[in-house]
Backbone as XML, in Angstrom:
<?xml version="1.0"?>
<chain id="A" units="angstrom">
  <residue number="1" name="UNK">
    <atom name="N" x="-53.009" y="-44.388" z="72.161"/>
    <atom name="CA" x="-52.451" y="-45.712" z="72.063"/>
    <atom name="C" x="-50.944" y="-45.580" z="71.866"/>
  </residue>
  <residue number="2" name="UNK">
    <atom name="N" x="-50.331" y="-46.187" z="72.811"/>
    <atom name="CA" x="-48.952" y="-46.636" z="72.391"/>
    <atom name="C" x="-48.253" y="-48.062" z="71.720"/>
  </residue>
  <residue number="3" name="UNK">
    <atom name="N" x="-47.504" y="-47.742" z="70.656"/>
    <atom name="CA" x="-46.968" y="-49.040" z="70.482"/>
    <atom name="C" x="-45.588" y="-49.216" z="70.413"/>
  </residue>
  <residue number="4" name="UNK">
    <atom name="N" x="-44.617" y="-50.249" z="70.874"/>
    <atom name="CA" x="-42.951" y="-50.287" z="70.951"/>
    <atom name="C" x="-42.565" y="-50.457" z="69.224"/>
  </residue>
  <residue number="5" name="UNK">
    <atom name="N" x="-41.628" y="-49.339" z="68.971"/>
    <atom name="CA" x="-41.299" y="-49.806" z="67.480"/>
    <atom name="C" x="-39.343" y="-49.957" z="67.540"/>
  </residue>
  <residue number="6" name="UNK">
    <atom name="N" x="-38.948" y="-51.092" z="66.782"/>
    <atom name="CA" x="-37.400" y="-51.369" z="66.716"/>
    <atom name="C" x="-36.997" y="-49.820" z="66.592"/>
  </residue>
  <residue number="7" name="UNK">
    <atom name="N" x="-35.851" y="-49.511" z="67.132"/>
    <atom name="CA" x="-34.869" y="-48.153" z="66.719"/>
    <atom name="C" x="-34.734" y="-47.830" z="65.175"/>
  </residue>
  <residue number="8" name="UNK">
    <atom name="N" x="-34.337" y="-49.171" z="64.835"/>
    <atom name="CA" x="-34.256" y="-48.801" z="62.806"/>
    <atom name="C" x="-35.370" y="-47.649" z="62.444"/>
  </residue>
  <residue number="9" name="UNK">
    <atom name="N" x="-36.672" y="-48.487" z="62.992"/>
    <atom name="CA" x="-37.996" y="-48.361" z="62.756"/>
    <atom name="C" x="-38.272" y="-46.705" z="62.603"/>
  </residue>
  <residue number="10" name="UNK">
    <atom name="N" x="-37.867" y="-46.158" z="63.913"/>
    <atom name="CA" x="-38.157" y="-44.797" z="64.854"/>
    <atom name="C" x="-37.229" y="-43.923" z="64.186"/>
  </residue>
  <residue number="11" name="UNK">
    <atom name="N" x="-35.821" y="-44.444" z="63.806"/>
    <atom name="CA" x="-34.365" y="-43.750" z="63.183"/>
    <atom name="C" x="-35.189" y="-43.293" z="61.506"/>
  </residue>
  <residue number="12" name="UNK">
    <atom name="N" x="-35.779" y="-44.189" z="61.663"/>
    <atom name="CA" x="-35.971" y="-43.892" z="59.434"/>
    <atom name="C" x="-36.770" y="-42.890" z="59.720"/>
  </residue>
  <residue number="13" name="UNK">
    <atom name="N" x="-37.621" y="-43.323" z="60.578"/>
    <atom name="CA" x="-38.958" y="-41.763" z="60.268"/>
    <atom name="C" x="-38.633" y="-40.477" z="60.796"/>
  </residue>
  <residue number="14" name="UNK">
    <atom name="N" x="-37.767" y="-40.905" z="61.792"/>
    <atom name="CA" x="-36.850" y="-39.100" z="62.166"/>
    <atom name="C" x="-35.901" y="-38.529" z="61.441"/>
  </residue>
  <residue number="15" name="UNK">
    <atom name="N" x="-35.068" y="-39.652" z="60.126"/>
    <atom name="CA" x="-33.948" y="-39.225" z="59.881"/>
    <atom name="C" x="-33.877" y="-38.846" z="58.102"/>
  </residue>
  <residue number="16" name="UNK">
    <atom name="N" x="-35.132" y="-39.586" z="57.682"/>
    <atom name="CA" x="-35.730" y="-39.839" z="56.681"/>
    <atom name="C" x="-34.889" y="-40.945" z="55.839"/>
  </residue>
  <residue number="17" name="UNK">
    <atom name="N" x="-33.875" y="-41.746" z="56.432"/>
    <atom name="CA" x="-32.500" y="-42.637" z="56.105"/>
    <atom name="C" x="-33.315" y="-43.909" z="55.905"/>
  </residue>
  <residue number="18" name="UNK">
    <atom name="N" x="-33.735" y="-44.886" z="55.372"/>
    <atom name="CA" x="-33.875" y="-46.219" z="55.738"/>
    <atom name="C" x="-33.196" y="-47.001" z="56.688"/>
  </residue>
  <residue number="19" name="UNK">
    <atom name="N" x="-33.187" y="-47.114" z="57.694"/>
    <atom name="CA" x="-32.470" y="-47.811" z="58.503"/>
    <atom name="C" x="-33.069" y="-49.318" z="59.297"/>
  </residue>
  <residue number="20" name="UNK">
    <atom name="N" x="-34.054" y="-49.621" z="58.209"/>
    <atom name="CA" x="-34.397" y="-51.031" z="58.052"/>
    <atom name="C" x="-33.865" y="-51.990" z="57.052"/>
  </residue>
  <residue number="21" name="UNK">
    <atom name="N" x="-34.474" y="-53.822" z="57.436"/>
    <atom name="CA" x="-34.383" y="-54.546" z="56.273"/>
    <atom name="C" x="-35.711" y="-54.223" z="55.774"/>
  </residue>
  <residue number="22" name="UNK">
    <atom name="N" x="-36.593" y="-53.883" z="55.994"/>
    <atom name="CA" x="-38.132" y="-54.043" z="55.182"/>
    <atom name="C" x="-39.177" y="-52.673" z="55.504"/>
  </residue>
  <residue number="23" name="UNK">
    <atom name="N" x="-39.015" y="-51.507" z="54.037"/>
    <atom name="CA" x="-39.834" y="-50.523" z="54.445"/>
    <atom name="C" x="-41.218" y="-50.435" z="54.317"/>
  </residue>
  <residue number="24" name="UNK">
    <atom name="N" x="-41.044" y="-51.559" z="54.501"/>
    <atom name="CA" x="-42.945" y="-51.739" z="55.105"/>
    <atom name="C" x="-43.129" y="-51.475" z="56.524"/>
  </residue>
  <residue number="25" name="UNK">
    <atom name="N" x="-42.341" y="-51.249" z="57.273"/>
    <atom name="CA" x="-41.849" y="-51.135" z="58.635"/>
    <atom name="C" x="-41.919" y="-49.891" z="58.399"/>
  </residue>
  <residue number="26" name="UNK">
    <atom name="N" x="-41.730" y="-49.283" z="57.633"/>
    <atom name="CA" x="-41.738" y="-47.082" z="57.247"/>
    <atom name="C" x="-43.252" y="-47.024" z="57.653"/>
  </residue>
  <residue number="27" name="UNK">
    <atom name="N" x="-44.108" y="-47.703" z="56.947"/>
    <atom name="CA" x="-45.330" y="-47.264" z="56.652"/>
    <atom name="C" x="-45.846" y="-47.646" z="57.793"/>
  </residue>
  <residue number="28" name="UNK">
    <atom name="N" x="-45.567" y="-48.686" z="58.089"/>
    <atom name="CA" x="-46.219" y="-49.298" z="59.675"/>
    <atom name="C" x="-45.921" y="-48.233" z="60.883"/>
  </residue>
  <residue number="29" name="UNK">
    <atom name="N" x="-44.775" y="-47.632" z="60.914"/>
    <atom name="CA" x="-44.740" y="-46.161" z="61.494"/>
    <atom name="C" x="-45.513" y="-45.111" z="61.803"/>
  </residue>
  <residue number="30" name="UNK">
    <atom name="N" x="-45.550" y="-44.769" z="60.160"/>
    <atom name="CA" x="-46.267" y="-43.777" z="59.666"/>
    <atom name="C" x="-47.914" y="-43.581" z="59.759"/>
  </residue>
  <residue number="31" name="UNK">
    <atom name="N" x="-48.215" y="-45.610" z="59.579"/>
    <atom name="CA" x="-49.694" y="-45.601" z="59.562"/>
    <atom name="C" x="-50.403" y="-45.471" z="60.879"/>
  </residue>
  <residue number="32" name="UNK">
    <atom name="N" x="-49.372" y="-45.927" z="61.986"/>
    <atom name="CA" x="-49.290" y="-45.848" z="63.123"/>
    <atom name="C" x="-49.703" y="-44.500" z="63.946"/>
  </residue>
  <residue number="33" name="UNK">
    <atom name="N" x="-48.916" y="-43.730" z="64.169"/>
    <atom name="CA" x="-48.495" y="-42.643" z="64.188"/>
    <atom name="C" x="-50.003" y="-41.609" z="63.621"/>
  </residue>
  <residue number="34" name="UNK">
    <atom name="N" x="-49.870" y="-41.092" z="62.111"/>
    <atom name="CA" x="-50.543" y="-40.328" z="61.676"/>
    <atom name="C" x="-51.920" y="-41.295" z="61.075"/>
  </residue>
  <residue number="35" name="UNK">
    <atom name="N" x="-52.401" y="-42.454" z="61.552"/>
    <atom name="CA" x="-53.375" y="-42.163" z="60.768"/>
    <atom name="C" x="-53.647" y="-42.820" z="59.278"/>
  </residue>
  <residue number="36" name="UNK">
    <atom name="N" x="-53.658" y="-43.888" z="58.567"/>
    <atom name="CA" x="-53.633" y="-44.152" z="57.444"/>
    <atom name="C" x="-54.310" y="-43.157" z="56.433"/>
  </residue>
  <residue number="37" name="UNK">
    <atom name="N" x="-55.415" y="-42.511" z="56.807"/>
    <atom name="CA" x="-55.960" y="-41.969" z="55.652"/>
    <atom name="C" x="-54.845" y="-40.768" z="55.716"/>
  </residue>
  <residue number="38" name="UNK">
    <atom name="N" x="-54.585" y="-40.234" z="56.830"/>
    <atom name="CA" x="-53.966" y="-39.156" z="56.895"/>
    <atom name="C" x="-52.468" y="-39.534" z="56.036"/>
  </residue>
  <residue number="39" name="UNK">
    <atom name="N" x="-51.665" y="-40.217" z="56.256"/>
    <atom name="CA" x="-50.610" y="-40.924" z="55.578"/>
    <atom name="C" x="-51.152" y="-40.775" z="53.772"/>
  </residue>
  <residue number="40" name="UNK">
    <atom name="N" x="-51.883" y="-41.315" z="53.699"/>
    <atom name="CA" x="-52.641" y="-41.313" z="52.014"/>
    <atom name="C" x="-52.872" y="-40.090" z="51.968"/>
  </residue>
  <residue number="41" name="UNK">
    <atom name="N" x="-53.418" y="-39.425" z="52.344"/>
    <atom name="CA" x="-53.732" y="-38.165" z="51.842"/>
    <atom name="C" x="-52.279" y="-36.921" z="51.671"/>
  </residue>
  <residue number="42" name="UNK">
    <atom name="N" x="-51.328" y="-37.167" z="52.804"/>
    <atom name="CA" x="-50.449" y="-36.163" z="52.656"/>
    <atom name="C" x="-49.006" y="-36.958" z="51.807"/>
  </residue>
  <residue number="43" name="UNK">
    <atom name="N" x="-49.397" y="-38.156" z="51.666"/>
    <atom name="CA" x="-47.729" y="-39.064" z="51.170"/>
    <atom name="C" x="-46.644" y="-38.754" z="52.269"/>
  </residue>
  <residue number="44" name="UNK">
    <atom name="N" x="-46.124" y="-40.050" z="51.919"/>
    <atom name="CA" x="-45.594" y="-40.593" z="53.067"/>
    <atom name="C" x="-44.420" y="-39.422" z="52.884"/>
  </residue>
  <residue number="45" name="UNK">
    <atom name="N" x="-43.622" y="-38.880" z="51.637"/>
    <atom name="CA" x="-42.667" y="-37.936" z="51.845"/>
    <atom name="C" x="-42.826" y="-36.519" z="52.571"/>
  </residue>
  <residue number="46" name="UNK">
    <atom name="N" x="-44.480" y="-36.432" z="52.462"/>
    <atom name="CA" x="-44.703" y="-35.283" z="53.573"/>
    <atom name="C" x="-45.334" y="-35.687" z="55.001"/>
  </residue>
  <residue number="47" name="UNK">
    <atom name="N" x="-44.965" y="-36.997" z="55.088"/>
    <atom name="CA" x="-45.226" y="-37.687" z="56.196"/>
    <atom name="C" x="-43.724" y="-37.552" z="57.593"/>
  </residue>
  <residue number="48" name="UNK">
    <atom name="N" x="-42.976" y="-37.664" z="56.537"/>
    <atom name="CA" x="-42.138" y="-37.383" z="57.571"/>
    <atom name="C" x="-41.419" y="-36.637" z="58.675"/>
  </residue>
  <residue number="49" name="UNK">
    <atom name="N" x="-41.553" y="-35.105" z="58.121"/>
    <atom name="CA" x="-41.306" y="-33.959" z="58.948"/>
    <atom name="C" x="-42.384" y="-34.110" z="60.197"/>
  </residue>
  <residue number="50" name="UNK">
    <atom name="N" x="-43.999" y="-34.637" z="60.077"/>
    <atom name="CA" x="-44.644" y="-35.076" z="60.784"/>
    <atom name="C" x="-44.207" y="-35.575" z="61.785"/>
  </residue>
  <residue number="51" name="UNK">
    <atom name="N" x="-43.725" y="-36.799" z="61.328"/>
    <atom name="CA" x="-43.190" y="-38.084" z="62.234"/>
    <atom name="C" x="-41.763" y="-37.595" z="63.109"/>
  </residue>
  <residue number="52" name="UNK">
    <atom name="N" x="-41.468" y="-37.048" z="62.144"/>
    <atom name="CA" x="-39.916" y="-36.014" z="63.260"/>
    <atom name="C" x="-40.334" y="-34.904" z="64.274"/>
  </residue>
  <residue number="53" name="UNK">
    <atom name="N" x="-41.280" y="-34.464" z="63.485"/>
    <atom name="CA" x="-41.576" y="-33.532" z="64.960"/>
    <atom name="C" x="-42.291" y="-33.665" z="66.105"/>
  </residue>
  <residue number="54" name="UNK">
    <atom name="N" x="-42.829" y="-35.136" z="65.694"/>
    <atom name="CA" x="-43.821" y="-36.007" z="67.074"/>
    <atom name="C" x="-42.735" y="-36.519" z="67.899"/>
  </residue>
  <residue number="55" name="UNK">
    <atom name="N" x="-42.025" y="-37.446" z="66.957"/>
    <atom name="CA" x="-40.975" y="-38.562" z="67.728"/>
    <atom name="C" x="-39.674" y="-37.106" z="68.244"/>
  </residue>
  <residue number="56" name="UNK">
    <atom name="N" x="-39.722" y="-36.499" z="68.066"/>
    <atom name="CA" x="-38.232" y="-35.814" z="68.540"/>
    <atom name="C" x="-39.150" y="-34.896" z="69.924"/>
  </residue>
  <residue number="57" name="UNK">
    <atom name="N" x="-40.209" y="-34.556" z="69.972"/>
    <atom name="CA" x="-40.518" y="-33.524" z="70.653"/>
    <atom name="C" x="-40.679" y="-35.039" z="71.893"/>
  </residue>
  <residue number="58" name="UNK">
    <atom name="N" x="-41.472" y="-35.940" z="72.040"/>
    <atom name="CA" x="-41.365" y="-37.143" z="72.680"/>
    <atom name="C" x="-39.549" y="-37.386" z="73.400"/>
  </residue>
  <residue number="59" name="UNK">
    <atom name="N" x="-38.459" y="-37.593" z="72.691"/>
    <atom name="CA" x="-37.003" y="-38.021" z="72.339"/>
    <atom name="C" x="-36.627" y="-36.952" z="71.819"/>
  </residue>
  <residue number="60" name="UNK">
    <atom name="N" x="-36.109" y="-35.767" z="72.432"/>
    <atom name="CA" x="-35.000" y="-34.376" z="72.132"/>
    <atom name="C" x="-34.153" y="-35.142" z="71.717"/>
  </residue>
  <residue number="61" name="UNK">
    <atom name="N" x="-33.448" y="-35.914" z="72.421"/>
    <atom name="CA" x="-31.996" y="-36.222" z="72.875"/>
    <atom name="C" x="-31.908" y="-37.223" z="70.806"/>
  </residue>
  <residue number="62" name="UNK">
    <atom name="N" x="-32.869" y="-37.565" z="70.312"/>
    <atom name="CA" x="-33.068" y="-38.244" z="68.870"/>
    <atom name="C" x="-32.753" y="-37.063" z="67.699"/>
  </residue>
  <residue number="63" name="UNK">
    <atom name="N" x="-33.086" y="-35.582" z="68.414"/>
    <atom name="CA" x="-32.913" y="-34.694" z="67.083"/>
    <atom name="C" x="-31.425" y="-34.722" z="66.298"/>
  </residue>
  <residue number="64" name="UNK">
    <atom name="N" x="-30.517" y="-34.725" z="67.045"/>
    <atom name="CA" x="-29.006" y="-34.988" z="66.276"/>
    <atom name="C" x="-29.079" y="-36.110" z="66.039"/>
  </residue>
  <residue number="65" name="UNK">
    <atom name="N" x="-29.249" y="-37.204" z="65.818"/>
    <atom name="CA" x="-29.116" y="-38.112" z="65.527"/>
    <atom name="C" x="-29.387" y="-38.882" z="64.393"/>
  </residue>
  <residue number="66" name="UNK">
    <atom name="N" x="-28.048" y="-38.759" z="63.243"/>
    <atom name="CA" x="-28.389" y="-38.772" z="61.289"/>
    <atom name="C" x="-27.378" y="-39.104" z="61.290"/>
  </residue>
  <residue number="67" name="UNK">
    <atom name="N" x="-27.489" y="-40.300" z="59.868"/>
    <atom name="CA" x="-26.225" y="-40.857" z="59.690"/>
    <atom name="C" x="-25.388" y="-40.290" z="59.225"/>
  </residue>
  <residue number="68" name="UNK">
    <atom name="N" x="-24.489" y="-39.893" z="58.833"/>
    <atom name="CA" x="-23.377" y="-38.760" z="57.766"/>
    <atom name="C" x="-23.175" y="-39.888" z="56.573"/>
  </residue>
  <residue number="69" name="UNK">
    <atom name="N" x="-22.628" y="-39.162" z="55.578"/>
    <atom name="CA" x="-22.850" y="-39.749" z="54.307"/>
    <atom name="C" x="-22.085" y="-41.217" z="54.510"/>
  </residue>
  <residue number="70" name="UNK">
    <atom name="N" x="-20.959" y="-40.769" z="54.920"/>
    <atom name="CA" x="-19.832" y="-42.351" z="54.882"/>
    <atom name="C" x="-20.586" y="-43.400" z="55.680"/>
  </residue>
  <residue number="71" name="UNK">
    <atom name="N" x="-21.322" y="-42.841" z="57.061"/>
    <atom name="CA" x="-22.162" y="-43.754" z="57.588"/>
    <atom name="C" x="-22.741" y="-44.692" z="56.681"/>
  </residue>
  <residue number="72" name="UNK">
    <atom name="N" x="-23.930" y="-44.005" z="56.098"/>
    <atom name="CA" x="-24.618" y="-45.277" z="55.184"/>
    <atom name="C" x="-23.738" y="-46.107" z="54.592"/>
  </residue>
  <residue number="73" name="UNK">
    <atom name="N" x="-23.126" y="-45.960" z="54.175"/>
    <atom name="CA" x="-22.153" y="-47.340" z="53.457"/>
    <atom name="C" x="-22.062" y="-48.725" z="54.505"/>
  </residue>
  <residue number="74" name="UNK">
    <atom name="N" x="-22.193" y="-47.768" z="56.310"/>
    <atom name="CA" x="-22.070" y="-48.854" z="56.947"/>
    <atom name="C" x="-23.479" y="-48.664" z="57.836"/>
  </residue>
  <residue number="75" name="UNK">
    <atom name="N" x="-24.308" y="-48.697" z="57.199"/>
    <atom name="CA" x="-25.534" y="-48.458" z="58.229"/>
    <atom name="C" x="-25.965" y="-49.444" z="59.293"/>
  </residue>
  <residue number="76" name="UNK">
    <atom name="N" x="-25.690" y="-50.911" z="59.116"/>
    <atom name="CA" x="-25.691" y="-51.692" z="60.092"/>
    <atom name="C" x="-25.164" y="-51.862" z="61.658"/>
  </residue>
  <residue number="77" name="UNK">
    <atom name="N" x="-23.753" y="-50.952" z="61.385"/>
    <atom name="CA" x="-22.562" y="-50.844" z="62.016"/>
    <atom name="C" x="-23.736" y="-49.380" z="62.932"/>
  </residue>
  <residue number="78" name="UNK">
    <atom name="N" x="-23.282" y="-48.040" z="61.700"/>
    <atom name="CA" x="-24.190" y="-47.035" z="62.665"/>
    <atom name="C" x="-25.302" y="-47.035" z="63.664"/>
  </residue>
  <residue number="79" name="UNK">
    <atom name="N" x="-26.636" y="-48.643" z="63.568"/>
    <atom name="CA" x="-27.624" y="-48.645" z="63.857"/>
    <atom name="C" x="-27.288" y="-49.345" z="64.960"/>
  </residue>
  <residue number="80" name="UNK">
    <atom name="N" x="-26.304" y="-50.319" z="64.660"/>
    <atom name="CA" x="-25.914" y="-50.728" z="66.138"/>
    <atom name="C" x="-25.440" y="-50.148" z="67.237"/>
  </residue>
  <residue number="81" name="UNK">
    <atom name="N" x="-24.611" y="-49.519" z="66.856"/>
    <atom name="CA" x="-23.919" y="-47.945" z="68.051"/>
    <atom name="C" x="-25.037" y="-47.344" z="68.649"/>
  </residue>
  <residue number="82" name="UNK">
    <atom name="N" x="-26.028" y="-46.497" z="67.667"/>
    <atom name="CA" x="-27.304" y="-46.314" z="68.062"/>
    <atom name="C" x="-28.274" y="-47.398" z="69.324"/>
  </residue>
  <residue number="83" name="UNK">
    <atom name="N" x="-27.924" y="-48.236" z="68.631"/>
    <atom name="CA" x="-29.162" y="-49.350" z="69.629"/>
    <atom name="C" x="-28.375" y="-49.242" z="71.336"/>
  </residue>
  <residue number="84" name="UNK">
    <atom name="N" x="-27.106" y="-48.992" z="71.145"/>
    <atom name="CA" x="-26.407" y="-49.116" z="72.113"/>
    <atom name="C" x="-26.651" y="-48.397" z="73.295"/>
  </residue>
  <residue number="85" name="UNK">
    <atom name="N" x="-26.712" y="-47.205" z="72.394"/>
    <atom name="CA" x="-26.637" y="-45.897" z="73.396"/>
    <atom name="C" x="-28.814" y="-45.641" z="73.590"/>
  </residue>
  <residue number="86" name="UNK">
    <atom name="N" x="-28.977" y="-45.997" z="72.879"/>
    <atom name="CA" x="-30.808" y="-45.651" z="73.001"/>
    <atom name="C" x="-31.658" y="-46.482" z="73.142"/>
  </residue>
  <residue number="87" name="UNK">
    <atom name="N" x="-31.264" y="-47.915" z="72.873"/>
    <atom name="CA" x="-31.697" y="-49.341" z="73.096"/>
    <atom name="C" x="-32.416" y="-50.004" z="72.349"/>
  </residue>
  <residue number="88" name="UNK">
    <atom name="N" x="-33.087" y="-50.762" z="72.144"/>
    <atom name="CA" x="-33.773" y="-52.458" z="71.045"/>
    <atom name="C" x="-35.062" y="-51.279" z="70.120"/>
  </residue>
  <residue number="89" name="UNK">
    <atom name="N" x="-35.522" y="-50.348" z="71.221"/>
    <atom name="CA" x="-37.193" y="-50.084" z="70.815"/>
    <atom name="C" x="-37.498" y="-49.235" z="71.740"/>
  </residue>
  <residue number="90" name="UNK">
    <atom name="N" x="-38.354" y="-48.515" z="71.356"/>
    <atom name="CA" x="-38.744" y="-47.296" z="71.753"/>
    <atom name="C" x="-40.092" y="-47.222" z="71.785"/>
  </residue>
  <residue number="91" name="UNK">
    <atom name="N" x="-41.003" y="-46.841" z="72.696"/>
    <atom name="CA" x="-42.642" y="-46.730" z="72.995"/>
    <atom name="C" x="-43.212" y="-45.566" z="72.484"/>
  </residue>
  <residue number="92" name="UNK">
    <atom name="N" x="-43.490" y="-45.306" z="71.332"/>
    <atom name="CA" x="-44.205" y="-44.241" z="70.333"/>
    <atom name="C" x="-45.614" y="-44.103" z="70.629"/>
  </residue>
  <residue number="93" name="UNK">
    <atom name="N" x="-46.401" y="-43.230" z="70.533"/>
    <atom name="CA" x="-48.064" y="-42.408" z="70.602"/>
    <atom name="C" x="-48.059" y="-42.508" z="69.421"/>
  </residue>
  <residue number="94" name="UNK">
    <atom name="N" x="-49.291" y="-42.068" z="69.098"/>
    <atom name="CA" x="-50.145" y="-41.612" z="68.104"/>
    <atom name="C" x="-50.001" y="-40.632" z="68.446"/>
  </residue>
  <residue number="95" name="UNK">
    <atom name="N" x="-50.221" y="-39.849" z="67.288"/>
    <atom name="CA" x="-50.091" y="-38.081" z="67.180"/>
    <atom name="C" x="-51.399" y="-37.928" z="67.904"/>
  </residue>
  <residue number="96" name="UNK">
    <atom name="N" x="-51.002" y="-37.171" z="69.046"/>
    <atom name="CA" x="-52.180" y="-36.384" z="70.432"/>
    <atom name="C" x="-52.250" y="-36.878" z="71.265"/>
  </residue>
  <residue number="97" name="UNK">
    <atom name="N" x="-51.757" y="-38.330" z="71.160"/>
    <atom name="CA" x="-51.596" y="-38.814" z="72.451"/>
    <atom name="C" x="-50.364" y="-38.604" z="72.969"/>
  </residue>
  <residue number="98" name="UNK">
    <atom name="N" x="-50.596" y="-38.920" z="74.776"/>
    <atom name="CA" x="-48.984" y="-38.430" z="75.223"/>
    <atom name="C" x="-48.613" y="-39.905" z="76.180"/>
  </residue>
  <residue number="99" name="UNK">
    <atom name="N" x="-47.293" y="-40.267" z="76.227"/>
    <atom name="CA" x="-46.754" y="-40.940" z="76.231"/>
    <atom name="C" x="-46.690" y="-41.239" z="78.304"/>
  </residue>
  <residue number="100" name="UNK">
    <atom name="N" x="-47.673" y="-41.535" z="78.656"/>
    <atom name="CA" x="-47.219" y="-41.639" z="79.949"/>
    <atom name="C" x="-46.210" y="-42.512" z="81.075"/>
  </residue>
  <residue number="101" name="UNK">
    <atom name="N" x="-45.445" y="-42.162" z="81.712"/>
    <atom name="CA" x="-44.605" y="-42.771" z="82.164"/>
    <atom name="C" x="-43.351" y="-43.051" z="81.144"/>
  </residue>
  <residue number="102" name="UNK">
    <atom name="N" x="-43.167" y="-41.884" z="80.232"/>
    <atom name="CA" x="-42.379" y="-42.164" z="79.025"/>
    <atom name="C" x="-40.758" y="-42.616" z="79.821"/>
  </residue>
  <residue number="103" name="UNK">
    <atom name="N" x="-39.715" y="-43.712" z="78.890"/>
    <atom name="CA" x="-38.551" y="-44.127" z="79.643"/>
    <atom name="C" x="-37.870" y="-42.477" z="78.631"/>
  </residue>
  <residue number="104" name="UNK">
    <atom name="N" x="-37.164" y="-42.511" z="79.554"/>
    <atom name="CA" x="-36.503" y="-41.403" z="78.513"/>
    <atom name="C" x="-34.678" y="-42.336" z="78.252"/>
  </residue>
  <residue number="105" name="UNK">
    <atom name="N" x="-34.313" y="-41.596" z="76.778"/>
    <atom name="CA" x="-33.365" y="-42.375" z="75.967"/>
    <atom name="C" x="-32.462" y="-42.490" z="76.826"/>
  </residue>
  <residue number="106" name="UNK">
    <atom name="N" x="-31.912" y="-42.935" z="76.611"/>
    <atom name="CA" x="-30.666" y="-43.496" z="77.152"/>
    <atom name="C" x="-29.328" y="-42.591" z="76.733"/>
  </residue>
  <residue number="107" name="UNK">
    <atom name="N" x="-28.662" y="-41.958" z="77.908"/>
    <atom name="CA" x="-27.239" y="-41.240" z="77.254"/>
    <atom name="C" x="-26.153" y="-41.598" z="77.299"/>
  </residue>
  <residue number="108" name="UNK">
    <atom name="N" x="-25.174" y="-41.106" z="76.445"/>
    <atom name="CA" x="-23.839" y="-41.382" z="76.744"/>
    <atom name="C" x="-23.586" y="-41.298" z="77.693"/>
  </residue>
  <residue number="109" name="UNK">
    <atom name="N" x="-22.540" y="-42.237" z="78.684"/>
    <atom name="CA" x="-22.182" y="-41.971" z="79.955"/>
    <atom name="C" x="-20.982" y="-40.978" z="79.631"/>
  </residue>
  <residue number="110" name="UNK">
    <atom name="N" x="-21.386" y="-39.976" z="80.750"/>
    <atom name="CA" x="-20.143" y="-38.620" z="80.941"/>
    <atom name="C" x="-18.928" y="-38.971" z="81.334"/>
  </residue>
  <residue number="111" name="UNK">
    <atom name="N" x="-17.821" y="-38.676" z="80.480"/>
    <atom name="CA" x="-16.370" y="-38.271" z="81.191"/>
    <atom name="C" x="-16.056" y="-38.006" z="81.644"/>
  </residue>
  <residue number="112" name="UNK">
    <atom name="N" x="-15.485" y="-38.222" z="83.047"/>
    <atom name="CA" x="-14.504" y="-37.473" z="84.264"/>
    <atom name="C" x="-13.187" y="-36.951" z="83.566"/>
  </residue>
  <residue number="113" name="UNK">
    <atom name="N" x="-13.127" y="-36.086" z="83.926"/>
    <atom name="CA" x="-11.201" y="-36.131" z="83.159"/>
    <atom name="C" x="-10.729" y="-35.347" z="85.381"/>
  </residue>
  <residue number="114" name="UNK">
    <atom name="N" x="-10.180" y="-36.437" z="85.782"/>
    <atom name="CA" x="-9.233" y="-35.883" z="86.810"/>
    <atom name="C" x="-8.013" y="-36.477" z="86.605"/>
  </residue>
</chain>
């Protein structure tokens, strides 16, 4: 099963950052993703390396992608730049399932220098 989750959404569980208004949106991820009992059983803080190594192996181009400290102060600002370059939402699996016809992220457009 696939479901579309906001960037905030996809950013918190790869980055381990909150990059929501409401982390009930973490768990909705997480419950998503791994499984509720599985989520309960391992906690959500060992939930996450989980969720990073599903969503990044899915989205390479997501593994650099962490706010730096000064960021958070402006995380709204950071998440928007983000949305920019990777877009609204992103189409996530369940762990084992694979993502068919996956869009792949969106990149910076390259520099010419002539």
């Amino acid at each position: 099963m696939v479901k579309n989750f906001d960037l905030g959404t996809v950013l918190s569980a790869t980055t381990g950052t909150s990059c929501v208004d409401d982390f009930n949106k973490v768990y909705e991820i997480a419950y998503f993703i791994l499984d509720d009992k599985l989520v309960t059983s391992l906690g959500l803080g060992n939930a996450f390396p989980v969720m990073r190594n599903h969503i990044t192996k899915i989205y390479p181009e997501l593994k650099d992608v962490m706010p730096r400290l000064n960021d958070r102060i402006n995380l709204d600002v950071w998440l928007k730049i983000q949305k920019e370059k990777y877009g609204e939402e992103l189409p996530i699996p369940q762990l084992g399932d694979k993502l068919e016809g996956k869009e792949l992220v969106k990149k910076l457009p390259t520099k010419s220098f002539h």
